[in-house]
RODO-2510 file (C-alpha; in nm, 4 decimals, decimal comma):
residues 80
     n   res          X          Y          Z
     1     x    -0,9402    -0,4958     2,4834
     2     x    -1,0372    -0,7205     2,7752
     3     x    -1,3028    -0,9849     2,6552
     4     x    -1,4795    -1,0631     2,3024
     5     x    -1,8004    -1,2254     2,3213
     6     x    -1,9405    -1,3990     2,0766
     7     x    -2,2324    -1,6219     2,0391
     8     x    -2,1861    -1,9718     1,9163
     9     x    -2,4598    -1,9506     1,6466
    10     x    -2,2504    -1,6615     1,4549
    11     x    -1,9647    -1,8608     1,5228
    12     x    -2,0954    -2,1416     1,3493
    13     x    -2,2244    -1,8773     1,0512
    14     x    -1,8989    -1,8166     1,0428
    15     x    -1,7138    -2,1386     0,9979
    16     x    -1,9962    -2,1921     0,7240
    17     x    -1,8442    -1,9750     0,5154
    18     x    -1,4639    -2,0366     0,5939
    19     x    -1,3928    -1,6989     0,7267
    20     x    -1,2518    -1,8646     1,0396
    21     x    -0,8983    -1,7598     1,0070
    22     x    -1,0202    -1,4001     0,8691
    23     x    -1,2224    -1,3667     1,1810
    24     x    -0,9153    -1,4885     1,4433
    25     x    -0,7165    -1,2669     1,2856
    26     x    -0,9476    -0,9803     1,3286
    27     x    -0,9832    -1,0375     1,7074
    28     x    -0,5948    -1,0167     1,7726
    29     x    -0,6097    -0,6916     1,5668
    30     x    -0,8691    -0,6184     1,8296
    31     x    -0,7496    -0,6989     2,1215
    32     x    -0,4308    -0,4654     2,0013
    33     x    -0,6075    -0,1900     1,9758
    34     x    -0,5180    -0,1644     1,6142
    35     x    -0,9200    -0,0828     1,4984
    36     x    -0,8314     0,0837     1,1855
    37     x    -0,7218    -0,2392     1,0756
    38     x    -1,0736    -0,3872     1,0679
    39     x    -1,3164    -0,0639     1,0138
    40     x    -1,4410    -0,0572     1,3816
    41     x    -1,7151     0,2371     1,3595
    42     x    -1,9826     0,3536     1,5521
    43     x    -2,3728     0,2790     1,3504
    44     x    -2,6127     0,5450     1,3152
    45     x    -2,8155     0,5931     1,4975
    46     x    -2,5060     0,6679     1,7298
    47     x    -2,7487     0,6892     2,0362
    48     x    -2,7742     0,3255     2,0072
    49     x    -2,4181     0,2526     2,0575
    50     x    -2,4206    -0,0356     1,7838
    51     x    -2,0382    -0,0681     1,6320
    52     x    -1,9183    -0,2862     1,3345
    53     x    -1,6374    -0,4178     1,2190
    54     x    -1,5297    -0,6118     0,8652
    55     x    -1,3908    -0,9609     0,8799
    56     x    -1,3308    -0,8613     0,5401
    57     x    -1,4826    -0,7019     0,2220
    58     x    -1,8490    -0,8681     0,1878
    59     x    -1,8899    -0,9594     0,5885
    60     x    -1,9448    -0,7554     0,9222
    61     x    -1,9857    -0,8100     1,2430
    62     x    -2,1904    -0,5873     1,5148
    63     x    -2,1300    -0,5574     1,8624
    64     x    -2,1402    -0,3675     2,1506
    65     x    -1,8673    -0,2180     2,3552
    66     x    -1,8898    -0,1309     2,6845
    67     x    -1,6197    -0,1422     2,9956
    68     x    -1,3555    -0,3090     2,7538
    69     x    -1,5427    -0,5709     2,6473
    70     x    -1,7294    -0,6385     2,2592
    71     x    -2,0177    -0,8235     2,2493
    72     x    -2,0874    -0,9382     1,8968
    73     x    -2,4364    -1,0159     1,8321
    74     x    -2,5067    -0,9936     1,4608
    75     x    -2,3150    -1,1371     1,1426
    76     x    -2,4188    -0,9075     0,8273
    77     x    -2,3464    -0,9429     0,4811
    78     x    -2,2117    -0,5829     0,3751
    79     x    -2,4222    -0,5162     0,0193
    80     x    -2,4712    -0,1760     0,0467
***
């Protein structure tokens, strides 16, 4: 993996809920390669080439991947 993206305001959603270190963590496992570690899937529809990824049980994060590089748009509570 190249590049993460990530907007500030889901940055800051983030460090309101002190998953800060969860979430660095996942983007080394990222930029490994190692996406089994954090659940990185395609969404359905799969024509709209949405992905996720946990930063861990309750949260995820979307994105979009696309010439090595994630975009992460959308912090999600996972109750479903």
């Amino acid at each position: 993996m190249n590049k993460i993206f990530i907007w500030e305001k889901i940055l800051d959603e983030i460090s309101k809920r002190w998953l800060l270190k969860q979430y660095e963590k996942v983007e080394k496992f990222l930029k490994e390669w190692k996406m089994k570690n954090v659940d990185f899937r395609l969404r359905n529809p799969k024509s709209d080439n949405i992905y996720y990824f946990k930063i861990n049980k309750q949260y995820r994060l979307w994105c979009t991947y696309k010439n090595n590089e994630i975009k992460i748009f959308h912090f999600d509570k996972h109750n479903y």
